[in-house]
LOTIGU-25742 format. One line per 3 residues: number of its first residue (from 1); their letters; for each residue x, z, y of N, C-alpha, C. Coordinates in steps of 0.1 Angstrom, whole numbers. Atoms other than C-alpha are relative to their C-alpha. Layout:
BEGIN
NUM) A) X,Z,Y,X,Z,Y,X,Z,Y; ... .
//
This chain:
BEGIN
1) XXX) -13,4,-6,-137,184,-1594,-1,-15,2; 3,12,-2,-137,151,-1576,16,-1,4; -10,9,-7,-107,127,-1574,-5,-6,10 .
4) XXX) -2,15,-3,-118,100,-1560,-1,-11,-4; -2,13,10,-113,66,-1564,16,-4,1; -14,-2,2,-81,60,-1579,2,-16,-7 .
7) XXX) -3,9,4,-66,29,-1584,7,-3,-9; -3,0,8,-57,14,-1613,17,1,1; -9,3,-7,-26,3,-1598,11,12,-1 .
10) XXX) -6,-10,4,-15,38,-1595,4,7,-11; 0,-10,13,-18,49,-1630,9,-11,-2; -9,7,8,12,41,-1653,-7,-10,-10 .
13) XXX) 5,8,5,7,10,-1677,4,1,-13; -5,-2,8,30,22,-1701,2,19,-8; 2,-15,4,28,64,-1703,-8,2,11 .
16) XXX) 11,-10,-5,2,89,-1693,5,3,18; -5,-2,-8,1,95,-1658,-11,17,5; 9,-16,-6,-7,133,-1643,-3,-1,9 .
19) XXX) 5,-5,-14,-29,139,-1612,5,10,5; 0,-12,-10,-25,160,-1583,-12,14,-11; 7,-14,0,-35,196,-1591,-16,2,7 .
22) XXX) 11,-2,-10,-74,206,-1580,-2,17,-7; -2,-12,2,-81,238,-1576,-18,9,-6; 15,-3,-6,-118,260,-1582,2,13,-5 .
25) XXX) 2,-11,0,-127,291,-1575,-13,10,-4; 10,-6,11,-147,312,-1607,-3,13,7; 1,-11,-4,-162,344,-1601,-9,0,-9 .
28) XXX) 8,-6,8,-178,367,-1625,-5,10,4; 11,-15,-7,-204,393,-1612,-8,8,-10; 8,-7,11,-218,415,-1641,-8,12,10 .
31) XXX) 4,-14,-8,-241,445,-1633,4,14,1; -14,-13,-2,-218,469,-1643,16,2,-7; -19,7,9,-180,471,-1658,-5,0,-17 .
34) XXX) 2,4,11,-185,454,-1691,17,-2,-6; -9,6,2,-159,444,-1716,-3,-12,-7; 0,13,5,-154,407,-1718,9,-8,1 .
37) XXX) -12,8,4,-138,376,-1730,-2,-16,5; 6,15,-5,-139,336,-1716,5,-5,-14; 1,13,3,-142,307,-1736,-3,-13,-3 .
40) XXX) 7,12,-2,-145,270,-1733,-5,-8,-9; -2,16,9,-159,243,-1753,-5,-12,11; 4,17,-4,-159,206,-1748,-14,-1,0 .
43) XXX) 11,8,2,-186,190,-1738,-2,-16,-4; -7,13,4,-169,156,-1743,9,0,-8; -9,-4,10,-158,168,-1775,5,-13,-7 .
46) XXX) -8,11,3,-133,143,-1791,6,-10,10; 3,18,-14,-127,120,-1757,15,8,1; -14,-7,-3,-93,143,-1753,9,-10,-9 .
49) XXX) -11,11,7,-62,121,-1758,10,10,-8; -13,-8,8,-42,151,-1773,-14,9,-8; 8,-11,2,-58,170,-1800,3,15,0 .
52) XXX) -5,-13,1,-55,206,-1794,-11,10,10; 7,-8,-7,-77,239,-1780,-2,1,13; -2,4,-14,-65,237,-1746,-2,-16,6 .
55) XXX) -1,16,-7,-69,200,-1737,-18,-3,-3; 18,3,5,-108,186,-1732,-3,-12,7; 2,15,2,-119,151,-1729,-7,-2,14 .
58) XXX) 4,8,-14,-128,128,-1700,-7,-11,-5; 10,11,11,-151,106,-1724,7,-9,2; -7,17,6,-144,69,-1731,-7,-7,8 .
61) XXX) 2,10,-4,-144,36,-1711,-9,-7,-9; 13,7,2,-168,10,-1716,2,-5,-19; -7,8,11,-144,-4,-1745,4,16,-14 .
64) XXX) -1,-14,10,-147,33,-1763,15,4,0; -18,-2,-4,-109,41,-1751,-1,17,9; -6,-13,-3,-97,81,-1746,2,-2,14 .
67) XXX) -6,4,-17,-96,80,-1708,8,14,8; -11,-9,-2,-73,112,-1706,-6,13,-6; 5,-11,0,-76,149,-1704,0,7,9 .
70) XXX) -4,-9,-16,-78,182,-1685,3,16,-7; -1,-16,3,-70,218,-1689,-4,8,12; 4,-11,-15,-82,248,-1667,9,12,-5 .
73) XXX) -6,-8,-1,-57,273,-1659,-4,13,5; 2,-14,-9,-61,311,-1652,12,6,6; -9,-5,-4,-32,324,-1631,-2,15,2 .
76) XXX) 5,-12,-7,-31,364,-1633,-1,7,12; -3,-1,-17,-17,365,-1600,-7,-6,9; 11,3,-11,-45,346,-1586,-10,5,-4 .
79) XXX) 11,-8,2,-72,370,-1601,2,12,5; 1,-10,-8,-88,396,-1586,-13,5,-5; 11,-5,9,-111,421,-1607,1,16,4 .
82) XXX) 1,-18,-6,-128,455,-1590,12,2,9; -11,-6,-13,-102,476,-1569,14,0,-9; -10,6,10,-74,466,-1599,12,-1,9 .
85) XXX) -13,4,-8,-38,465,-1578,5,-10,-8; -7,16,6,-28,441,-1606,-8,-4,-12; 10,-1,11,-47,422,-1632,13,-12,-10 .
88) XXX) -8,8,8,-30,410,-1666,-8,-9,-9; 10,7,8,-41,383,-1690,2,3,-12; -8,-1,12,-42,391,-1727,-11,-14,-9 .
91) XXX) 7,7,17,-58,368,-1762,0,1,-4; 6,-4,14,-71,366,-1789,-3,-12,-9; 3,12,13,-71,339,-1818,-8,6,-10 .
94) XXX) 7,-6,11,-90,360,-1842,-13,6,5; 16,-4,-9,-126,363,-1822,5,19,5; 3,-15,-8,-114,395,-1805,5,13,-12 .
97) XXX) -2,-11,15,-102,415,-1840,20,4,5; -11,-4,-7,-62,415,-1824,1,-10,12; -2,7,-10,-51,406,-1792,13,3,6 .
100) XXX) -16,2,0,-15,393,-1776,0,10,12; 3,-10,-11,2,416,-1752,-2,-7,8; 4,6,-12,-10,416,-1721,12,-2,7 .
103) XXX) -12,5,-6,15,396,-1693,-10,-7,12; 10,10,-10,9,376,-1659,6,-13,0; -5,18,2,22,342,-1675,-13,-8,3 .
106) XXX) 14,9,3,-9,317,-1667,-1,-3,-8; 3,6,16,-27,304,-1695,-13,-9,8; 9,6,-1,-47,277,-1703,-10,5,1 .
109) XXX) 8,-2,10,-80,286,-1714,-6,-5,-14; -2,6,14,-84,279,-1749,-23,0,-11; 11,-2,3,-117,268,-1770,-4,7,-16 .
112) XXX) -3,-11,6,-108,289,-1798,5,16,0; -5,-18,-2,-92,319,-1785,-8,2,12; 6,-5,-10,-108,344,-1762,13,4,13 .
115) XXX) -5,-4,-11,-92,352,-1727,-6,15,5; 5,-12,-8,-94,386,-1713,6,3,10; -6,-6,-11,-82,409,-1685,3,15,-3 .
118) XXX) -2,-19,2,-67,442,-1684,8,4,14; -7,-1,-11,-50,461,-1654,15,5,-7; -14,-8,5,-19,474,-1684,11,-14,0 .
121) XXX) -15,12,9,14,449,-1690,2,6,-11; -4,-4,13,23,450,-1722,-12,10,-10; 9,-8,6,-6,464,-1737,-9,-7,-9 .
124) XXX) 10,9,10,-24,448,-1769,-10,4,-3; 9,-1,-3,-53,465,-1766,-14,-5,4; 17,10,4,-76,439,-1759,-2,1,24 .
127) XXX) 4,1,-15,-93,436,-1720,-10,14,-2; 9,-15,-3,-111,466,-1702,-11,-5,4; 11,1,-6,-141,472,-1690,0,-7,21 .
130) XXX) 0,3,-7,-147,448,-1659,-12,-7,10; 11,1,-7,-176,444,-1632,3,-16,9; -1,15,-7,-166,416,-1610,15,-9,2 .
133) XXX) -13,11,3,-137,390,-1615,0,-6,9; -1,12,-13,-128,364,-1592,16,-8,-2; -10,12,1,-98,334,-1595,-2,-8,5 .
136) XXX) -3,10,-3,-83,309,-1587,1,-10,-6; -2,2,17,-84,284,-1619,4,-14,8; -4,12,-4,-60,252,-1614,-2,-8,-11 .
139) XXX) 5,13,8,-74,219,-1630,15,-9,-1; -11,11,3,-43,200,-1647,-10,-15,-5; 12,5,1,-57,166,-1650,10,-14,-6 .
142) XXX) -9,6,10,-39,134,-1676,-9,-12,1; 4,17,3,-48,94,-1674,6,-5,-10; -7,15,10,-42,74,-1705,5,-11,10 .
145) XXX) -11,14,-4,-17,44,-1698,-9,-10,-2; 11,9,-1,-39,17,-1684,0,-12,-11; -1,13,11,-23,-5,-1715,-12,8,-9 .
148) XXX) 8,-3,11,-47,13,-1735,-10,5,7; 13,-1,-4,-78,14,-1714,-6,-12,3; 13,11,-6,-104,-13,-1703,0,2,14 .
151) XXX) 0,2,-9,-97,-20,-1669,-7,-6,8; 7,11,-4,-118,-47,-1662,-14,6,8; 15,-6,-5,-148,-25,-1648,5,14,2 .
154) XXX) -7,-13,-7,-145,9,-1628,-5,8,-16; -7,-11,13,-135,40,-1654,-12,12,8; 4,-14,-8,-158,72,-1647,11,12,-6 .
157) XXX) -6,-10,8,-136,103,-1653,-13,10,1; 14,-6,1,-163,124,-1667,0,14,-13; -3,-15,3,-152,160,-1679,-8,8,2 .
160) XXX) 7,-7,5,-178,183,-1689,8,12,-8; 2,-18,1,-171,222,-1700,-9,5,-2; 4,-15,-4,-188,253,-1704,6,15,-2 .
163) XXX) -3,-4,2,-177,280,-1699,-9,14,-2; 4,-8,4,-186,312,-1719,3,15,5; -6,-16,1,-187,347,-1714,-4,10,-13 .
166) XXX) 4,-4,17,-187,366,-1751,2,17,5; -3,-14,-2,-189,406,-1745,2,6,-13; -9,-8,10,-170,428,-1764,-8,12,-6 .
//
């Protein structure tokens, strides 16, 4: 995901300022319907200005300063898995041992909990067996308040992921 160049100017000096939305489009192609689960880790583990599962770091200015965060959203209503008329999302905090019911609220993705898919609502069951995925995943994206960065020289935002696929 590329901003740009963004001026300092623009970012607040006093609280966090949020970017525009970016959008990217995942796709999972297995060789045949599998059951599986996503999750992320940091690659710029600790550079996240909030600590918590969902939130993942944009490394540190020159001056070793938090230079924001980001989260990646799954929207169920923008997924589209096999010939599925509707796909829901469920989780799992406990590596896949219970999982929440399934719903089409978007979710973060989380680097503790697993993400799955199912075609049931309301079903705790866990995700089905699935061959090819496809989304829409929206990048929320967070500037530290330039009082608390090193302005003096350009800032890289430099967000690193991977994302996982763990089968069930």
């Amino acid at each position: 995901v590329d901003y740009g160049k963004i001026s300092y100017k623009d970012l607040s000096a006093d609280k966090r300022t949020q970017l525009r939305d970016k959008y990217l489009d995942f796709t999972l192609q297995c060789n045949g319907p599998a059951r599986f689960a996503l999750v992320m880790h940091d690659n710029r583990d600790g550079s996240a200005i909030v600590n918590s599962e969902i939130y993942y770091g944009l490394d540190h200015d020159d001056s070793g300063n938090k230079i924001g965060l980001y989260s990646l959203n799954f929207d169920p209503t923008q997924t589209v898995a096999d010939d599925l008329a509707q796909v829901f999302r469920t989780d799992s905090t406990t590596g896949g041992q219970a999982w929440s019911t399934s719903n089409s609220r978007p979710i973060p993705i989380g680097a503790r909990s697993y993400l799955g898919f199912t075609d049931v609502s309301g079903s705790s069951a866990g995700p089905i067996a699935i061959q090819s995925l496809s989304s829409r995943v929206t990048i929320e994206t967070v500037i530290s308040p330039t009082s608390e960065l090193d302005v003096s020289s350009e800032i890289q935002l430099d967000g690193s992921a991977t994302l996982d696929v763990v089968y069930l």
